[in-house]
C-alpha positions as CSV (number, residue, x, y, z in Angstrom):
1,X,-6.4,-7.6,37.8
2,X,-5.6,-11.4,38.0
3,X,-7.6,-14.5,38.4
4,X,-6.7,-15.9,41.8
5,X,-8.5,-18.9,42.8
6,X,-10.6,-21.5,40.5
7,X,-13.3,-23.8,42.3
8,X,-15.5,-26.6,41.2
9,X,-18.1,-27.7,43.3
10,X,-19.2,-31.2,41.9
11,X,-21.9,-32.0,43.6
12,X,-24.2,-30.2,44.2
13,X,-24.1,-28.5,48.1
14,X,-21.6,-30.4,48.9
15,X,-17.6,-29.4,49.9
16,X,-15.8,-27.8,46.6
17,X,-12.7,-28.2,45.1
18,X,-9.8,-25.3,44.3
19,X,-8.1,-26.0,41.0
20,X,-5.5,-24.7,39.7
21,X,-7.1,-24.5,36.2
22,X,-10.1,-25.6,34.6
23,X,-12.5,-26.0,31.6
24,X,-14.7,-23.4,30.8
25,X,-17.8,-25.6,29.3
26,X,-21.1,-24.1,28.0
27,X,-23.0,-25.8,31.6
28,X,-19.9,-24.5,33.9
29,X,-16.6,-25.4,34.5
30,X,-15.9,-28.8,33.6
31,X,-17.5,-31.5,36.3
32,X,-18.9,-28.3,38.1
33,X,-22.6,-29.2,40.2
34,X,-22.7,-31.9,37.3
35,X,-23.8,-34.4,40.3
36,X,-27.3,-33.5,42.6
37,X,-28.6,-35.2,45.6
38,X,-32.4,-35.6,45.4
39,X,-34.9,-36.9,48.0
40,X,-37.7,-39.7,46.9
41,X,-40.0,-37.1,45.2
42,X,-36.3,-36.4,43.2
43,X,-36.5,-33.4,44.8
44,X,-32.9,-31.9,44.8
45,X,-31.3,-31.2,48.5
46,X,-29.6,-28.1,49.4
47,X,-27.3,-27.2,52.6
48,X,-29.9,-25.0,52.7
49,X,-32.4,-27.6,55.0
50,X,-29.5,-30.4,55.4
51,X,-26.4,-28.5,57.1
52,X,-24.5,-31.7,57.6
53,X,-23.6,-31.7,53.7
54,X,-21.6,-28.7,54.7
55,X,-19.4,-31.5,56.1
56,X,-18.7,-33.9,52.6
57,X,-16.0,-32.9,51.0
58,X,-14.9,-33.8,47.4
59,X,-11.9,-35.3,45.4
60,X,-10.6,-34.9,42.3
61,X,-9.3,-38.5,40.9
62,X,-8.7,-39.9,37.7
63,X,-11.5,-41.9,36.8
64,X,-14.1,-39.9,39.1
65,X,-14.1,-38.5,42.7
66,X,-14.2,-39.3,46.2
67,X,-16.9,-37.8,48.3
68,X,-15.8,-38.3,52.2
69,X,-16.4,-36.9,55.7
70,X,-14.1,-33.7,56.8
71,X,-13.8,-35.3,59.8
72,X,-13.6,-38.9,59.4
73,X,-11.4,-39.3,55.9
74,X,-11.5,-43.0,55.6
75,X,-15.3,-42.7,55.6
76,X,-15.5,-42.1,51.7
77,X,-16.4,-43.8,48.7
78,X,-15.3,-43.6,44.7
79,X,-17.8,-42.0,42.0
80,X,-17.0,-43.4,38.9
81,X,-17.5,-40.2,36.6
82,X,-19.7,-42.8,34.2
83,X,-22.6,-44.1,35.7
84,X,-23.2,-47.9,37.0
85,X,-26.8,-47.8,36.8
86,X,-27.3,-45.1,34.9
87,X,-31.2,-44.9,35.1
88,X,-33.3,-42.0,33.4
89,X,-35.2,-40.0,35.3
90,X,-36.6,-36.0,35.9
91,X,-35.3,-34.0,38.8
92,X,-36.6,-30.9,39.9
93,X,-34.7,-28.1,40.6
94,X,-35.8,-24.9,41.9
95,X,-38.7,-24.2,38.8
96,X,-37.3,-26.3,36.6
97,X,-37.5,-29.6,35.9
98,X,-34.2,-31.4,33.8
99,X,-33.5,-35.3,33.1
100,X,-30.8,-36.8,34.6
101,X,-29.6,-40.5,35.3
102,X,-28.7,-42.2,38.5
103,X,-25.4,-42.8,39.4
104,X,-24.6,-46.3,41.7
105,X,-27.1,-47.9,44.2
106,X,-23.6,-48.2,46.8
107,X,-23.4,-44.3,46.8
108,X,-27.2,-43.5,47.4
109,X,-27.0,-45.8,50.5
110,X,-23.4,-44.1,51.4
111,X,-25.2,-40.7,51.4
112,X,-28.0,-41.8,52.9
113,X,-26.4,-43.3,55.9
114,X,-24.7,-39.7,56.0
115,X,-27.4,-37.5,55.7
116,X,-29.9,-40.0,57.8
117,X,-32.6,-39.9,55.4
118,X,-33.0,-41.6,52.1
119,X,-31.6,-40.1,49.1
120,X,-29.8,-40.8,45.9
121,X,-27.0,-39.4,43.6
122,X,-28.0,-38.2,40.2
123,X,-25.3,-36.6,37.3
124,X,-26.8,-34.4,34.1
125,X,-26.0,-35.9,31.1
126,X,-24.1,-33.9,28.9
127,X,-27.7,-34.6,26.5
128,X,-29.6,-32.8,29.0
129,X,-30.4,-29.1,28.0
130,X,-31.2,-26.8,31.2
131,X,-31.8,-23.3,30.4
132,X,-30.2,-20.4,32.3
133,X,-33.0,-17.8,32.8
134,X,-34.1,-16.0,29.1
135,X,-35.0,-13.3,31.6
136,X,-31.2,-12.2,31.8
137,X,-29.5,-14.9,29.5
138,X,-30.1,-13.8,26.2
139,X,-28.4,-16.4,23.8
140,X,-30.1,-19.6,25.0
141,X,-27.7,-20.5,27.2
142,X,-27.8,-23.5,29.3
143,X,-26.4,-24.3,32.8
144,X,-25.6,-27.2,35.1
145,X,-27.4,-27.7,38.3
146,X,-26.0,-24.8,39.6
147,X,-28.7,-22.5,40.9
148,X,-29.4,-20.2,38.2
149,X,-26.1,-19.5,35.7
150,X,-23.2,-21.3,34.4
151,X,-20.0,-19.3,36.3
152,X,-19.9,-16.8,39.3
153,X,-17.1,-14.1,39.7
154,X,-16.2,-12.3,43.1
155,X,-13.4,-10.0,43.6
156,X,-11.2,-10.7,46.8
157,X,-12.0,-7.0,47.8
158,X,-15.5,-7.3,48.3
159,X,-14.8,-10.5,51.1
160,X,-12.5,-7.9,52.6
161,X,-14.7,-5.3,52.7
162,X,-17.3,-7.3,54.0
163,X,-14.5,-9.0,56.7
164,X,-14.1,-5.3,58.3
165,X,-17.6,-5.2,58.8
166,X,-18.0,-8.7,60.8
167,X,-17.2,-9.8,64.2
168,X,-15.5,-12.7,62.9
169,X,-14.3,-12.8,59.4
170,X,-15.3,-15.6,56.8
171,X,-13.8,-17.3,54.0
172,X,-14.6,-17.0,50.4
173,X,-16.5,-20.4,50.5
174,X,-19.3,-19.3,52.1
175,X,-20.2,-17.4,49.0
176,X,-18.8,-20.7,46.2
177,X,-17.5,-18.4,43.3
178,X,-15.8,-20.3,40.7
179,X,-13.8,-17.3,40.0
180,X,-12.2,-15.0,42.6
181,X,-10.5,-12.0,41.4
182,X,-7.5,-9.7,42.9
183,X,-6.3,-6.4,42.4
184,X,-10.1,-4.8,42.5
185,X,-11.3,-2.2,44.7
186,X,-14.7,-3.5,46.3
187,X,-17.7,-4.4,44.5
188,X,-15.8,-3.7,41.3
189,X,-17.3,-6.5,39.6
190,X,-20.7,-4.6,40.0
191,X,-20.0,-2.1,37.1
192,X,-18.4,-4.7,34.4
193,X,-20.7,-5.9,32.0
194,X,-18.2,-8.1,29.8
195,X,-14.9,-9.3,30.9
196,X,-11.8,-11.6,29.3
197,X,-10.3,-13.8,31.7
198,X,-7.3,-15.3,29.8
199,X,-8.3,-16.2,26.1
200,X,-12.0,-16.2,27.3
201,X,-14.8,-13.8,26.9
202,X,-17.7,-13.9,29.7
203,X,-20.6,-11.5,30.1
204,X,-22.3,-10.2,33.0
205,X,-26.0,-11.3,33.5
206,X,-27.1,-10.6,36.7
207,X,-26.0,-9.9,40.1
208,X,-25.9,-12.8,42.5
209,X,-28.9,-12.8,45.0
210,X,-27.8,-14.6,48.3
211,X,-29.4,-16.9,50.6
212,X,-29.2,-19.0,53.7
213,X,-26.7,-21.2,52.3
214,X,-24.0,-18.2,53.1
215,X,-24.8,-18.4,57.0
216,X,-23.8,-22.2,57.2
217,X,-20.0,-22.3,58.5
218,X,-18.6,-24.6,56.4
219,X,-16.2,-25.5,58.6
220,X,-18.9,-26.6,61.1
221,X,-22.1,-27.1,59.7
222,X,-23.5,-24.7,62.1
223,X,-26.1,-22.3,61.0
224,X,-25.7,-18.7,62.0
225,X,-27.4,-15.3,60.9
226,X,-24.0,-13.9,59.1
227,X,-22.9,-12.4,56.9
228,X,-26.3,-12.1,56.0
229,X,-27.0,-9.8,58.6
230,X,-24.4,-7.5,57.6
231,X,-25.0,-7.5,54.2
232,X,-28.2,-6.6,54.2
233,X,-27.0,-3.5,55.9
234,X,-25.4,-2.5,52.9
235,X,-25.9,-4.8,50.3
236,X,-29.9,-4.5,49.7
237,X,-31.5,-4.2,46.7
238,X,-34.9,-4.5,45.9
239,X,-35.5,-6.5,48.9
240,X,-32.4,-9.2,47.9
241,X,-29.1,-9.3,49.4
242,X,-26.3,-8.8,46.4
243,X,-22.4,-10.3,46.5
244,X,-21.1,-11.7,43.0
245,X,-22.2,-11.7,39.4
246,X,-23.4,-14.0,37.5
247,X,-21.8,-14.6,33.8
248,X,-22.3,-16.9,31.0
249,X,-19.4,-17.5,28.6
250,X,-19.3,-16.2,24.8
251,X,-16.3,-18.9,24.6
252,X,-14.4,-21.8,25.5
253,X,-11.5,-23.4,26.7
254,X,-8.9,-23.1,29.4
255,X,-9.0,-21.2,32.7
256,X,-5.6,-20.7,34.6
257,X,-5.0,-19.4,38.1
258,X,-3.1,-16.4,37.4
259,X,-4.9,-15.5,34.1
260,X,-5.0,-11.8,33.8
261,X,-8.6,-10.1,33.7
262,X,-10.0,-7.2,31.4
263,X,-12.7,-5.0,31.7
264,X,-14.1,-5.4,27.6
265,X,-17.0,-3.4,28.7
């Protein structure tokens, strides 16, 4: 079994980035959902309501990234990875509520011409201590603003499962792993409970519960009713719909596409 694709997803709902190697990092991969959109409560903003951040994609640069439209690439602008104005302030997230510090007045008002409403650009200091549900995460661990835990892992044999079972097959993106694994047979990453990518030990925590977000084509913004739909066919448990597992990392350091995967446990 192999590690075959690596993505980061910077900010927060919007388009992710395929590396082909990363830092593993207590939060996440390194710059992973390190960067949220938030409304004027500083409410955080999810494809979820706004499908048209389906349609910002994300750059990797050297001294930050550029967030532009899919369709209309010169309509971008540069995140400096340290913030201009760098004000404090509390977010909330789901339950929680985590400080953060704004980013640049210029890319508030170039997302909020995008998504038509006002909204602002917020990053998570590396100060800023967000814990990962005790519940399931038993060490304390914290996480980025990813929705619950620091890393998610999907074998490519689940999508293919799933594929055989849909009208029209989907990409991987739908479901925004940050680790996709080959060589499985489907749902195989349901029985593991700790696994060594590489030089790095991860544990299993908890299966990934999945929501709307996975029935926005992110190739179109478009909101449909699959794979939802199907999976629930199938996929059900206790009333949630399960694809992925969520892990927290007992290590770190580097990642590399390629990296072969054991089963510790």
């Amino acid at each position: 079994m192999h590690l075959s694709e690596i993505w980061i997803y910077p900010v927060k709902s919007l388009g992710g980035i395929r590396l082909k190697e990363a830092k593993a990092e207590e939060k996440g991969l390194q710059y992973d959902r390190r960067w949220l959109i938030i409304d004027e409560t500083n409410t955080f903003i999810t494809q979820r309501v706004f499908h048209q951040m389906a349609l910002i994609d994300v750059a990797l640069e050297e001294d930050g990234f550029r967030i532009f439209q899919r369709n209309d690439p010169d309509n971008s602008i540069m995140i400096p990875f340290e913030p201009v104005s760098a004000e404090k302030l509390y977010v909330k997230i789901w339950d929680d509520i985590a400080e953060a510090v704004t980013v640049w007045d210029e890319a508030d008002a170039w997302l909020s011409a995008q998504l038509e409403q006002r909204v602002r650009l917020v990053m998570m200091p590396e100060s800023t201590q967000r814990k990962a549900d005790p519940k399931y995460a038993k060490n304390g661990e914290i996480v980025s603003f990813a929705d619950g835990y620091p890393f998610l892992v999907i074998s490519q044999a689940s999508l293919d499962d799933l594929n055989t079972k849909l009208e029209e097959p989907i990409s991987m993106v739908r479901f925004r792993p940050n680790f996709v694994i080959s060589e499985t047979m489907p749902f195989e990453e349901d029985q593991w409970k700790r696994i060594r990518i590489g030089e790095l030990d991860f544990e299993i925590v908890k299966p990934c519960a999945r929501c709307v977000l996975t029935t926005v084509d992110p190739s179109t913004g478009q909101k449909g009713h699959e794979p939802l739909k199907t999976l629930a066919s199938y996929r059900r448990v206790n009333n949630k719909v399960l694809f992925g597992q969520n892990l927290v990392a007992s290590n770190f350091g580097t990642v590399k596409e390629g990296d072969e995967l054991n089963v510790i446990e």
